[in-house]
Every structure is written in C-alpha cells, then in structure tokens.
N, C-alpha and C positions, 0 to 999 in steps of 0.2 A: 812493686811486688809482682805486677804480671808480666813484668822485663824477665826478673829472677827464673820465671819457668820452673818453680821448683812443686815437684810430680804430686800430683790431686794427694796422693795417699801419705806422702811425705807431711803435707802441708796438714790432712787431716789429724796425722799421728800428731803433730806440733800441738795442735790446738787441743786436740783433748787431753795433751799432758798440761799444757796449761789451766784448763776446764777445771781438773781435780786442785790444782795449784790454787786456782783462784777459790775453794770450795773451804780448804786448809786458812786460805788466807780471810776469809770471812769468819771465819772458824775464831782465829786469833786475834781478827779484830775487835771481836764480842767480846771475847774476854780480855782483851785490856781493855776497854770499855766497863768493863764490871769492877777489875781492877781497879781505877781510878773510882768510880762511885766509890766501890768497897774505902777506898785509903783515903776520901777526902768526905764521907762521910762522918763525924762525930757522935761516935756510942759510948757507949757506958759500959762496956767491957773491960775490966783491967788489963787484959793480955794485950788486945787493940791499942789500947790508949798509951800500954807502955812500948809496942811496936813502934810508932808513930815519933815519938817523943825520939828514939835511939834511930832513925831513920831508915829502920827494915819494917818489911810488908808483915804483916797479918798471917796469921797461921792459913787462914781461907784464900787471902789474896797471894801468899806464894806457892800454894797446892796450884792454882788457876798459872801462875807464871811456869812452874815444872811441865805444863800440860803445854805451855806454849811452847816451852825448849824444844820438848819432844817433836811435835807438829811442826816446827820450824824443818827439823830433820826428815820430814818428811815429802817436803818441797823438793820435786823431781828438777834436774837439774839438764836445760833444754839446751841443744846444740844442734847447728845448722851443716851440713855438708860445705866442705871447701870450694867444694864447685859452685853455690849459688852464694858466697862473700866475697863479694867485690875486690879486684885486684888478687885476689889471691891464685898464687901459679896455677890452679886447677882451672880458675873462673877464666884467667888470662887466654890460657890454653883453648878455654872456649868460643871464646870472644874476641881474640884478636888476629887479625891475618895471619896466615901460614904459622898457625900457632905461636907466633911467638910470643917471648917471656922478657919483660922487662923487672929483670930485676931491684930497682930501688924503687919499684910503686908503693904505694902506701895504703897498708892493710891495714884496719881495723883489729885493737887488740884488745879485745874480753876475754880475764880470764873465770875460774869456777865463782870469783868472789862475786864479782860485778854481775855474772848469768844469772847466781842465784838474786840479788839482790832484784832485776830486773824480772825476777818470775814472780816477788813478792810484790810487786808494785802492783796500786789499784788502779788498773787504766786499760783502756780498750783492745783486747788481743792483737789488733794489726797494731799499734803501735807498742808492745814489746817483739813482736818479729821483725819490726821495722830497725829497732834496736841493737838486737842480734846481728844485723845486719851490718850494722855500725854504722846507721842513718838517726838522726835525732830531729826533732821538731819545736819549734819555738810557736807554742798556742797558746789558746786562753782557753779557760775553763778546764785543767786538769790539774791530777796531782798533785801536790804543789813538790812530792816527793821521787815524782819522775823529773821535774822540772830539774830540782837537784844534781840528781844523779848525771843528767843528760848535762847538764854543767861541768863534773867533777870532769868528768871522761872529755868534755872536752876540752877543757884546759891540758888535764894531763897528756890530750891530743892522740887519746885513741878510740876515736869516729872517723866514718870515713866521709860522713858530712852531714850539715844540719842545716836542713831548711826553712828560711825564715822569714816572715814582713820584712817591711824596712824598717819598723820600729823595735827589731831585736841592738840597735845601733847607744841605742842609749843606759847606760848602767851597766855596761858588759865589759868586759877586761881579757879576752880570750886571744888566747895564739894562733889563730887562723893563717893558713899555708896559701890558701887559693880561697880566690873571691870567682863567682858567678853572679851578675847584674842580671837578672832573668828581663824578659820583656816585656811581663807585669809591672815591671816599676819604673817605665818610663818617667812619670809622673813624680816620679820622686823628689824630692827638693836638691838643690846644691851643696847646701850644708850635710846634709843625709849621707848623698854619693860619697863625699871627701870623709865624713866620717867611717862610713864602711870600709873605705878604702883601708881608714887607718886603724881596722881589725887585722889587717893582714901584714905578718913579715915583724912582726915583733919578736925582741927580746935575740937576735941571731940564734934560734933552737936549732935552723939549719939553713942553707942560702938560696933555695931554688922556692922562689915565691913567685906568684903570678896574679892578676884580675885582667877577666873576662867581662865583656858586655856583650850582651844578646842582641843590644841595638846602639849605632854609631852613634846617634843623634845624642845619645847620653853623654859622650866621651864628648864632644863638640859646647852642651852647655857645663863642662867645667871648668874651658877657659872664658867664658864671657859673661859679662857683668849680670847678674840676678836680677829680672826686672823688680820681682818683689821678694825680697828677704824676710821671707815669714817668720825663722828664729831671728833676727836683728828686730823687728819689729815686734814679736812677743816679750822680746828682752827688752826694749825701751819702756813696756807697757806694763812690765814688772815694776821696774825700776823707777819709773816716772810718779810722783806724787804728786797732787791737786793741793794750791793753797787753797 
C-alpha cells in the first residue's frame, strides 16, 4: 500500500466511504441478529407460529429484512484509479521503463458485484483496499466470509496475487499462474516446497507459468534426500498402532 503512492486525499475519501459502509453494515448486522432471535424464538402468536410452519418470516421479522434491502442499497460502491492497479496500462505507464506497455499482463478483475460484496465484508479497512487492489491474504483470525470470497476470486483467477504461509498448501485446489518462494520460508519442509510448487500450472487455463525463489539454497534441497521427513514420519505415527 505505500508502493501504491495513492495521494493522502484519494486514500482519505476511500476510507471514509468505507467508515459509512462499515456503519450500514453494523446496521444490518443487528438486525439479522434480531431476525434470527425473532424466527427461532417460540411464541404464542398465531400469525408467528403459522409463518414459521409455511417457511416465511414474521410480519416483524420481514419489516426488519425490507429495512435491510434498502440499506444494503445503500452501500457506496468504492473504486481505485487505474493508475494505482497493478499492471494495468496506466500503472504500467508508470512503473516501467520508457513507459512501456506489455500488453498480456495480468490484471486484476473486480467487477460492481465482487466491489460491493468486499465493501460489506467485516474486516479491517486495509485489508478491503488491499483487495480492490486484487491482493488477497491467507490469515487467521478473520472473517471467515473474506476468507471466502478471497477464495472465489481466486480460483476464478481474478487477483493479482495472494499472500500466504507455507501452510496456505494444504486443503487448497487453486489455479495459480506464478509461484514466489519468499525468503521467510527458507525453513520450509521438502514436502511443502514440492506441494506449492504443485499449486501452480493447473488445469492448462493458459501456458505461461513460472516459480520463483528468493533464495537458491531452496531449489538445491529439492533434489537431495530429507534428512528428516516430518510428514513421512507424522504419517507413520498416525498410522502405527501399539499392541
């Protein structure tokens, strides 16, 4: 975000359109909150009781969901200038020698659905900018509905990249184009490296695939034998029973 250079006033406007977003979206959370109380409550109303039974809400509880339509419509819909989206001909123009333009780079594509969907998410202002940007993050302790989302978009492979552990490697099925081994993960296991590896260049989506390491000594221990194979060895110790 402080590469981006995108101008003090620019970045302000952003936020306080999100500020109110986020105020809407607190707004909405309460009352589906109320809504659920309301419909899994058990009264003694016959109106209630016959709503319930036919699988529509409550006279109270759909008043409260019309208030949420509205409000949802309400959610300002945030966009970044082309100049501070990566790869895009403006940014290119900016950032790369003698201006030039490489036209098959690969731009990040959000469009109104995905923007709004990321202004309602409940999660920390830089990380919906970061988003917009078509940067995503593999953490813990969030969302669990950014998580999502930041999934959807990258399978369907319109991010322009997500940053992760080494343990984003396990349970993940993603079409990744380009691998970067940063040189925080030296440390990393052999099984890990060759798993990451095989995040990337799936499915022939398209044939110009690449990995990157930040440091050689990585690419050195993935021909030579493991002194210790921590998943072979957690695997036997699953597997292994005591008579």
């Amino acid at each position: 975000m402080q590469q981006s250079n995108i101008p003090t006033v620019m970045f302000q406007s952003i936020l306080h359109n999100i500020s109110k977003n986020d105020e809407i979206i607190n707004k909405i959370t309460y009352l589906e909150n109320a809504i659920a109380n309301k419909e899994t409550k058990v009264g003694a109303d016959n109106e209630e009781t016959s709503a319930r039974e036919s699988g529509r809400l409550c006279h109270e509880s759909q008043q409260w969901m019309n208030q949420i339509e509205k409000m949802r419509k309400d959610i300002k819909l945030i966009s970044l200038d082309a100049t501070y989206v990566p790869n895009s001909v403006a940014h290119q123009k900016l950032w790369t020698p003698d201006n030039e333009v490489y036209e098959n780079a690969f731009v990040a594509s959000l469009d109104e659905d995905h923007t709004r969907s990321i202004m309602s998410l409940n999660i920390d202002n830089h990380l919906k900018v970061l988003l917009l940007l078509g940067i995503g993050m593999f953490i813990e302790n969030v969302d669990v509905k950014y998580m999502e989302l930041m999934k959807q978009l990258a399978t369907e492979q319109r991010l322009f990249i997500i940053i992760a552990s080494s343990d984003y490697i396990y349970g993940t099925n993603y079409q990744f184009c380009h691998g970067f081994i940063g040189k925080d993960l030296t440390k990393m296991t052999q099984q890990k490296t060759l798993q990451a590896l095989g995040r990337i260049g799936r499915n022939n989506i398209q044939q110009d695939y690449s990995v990157r390491f930040r440091d050689d000594n990585m690419i050195s221990q993935l021909f030579k034998p493991a002194e210790h194979n921590i998943e072979a060895n957690n695997m036997c110790k699953l597997f292994s029973s005591k008579n």
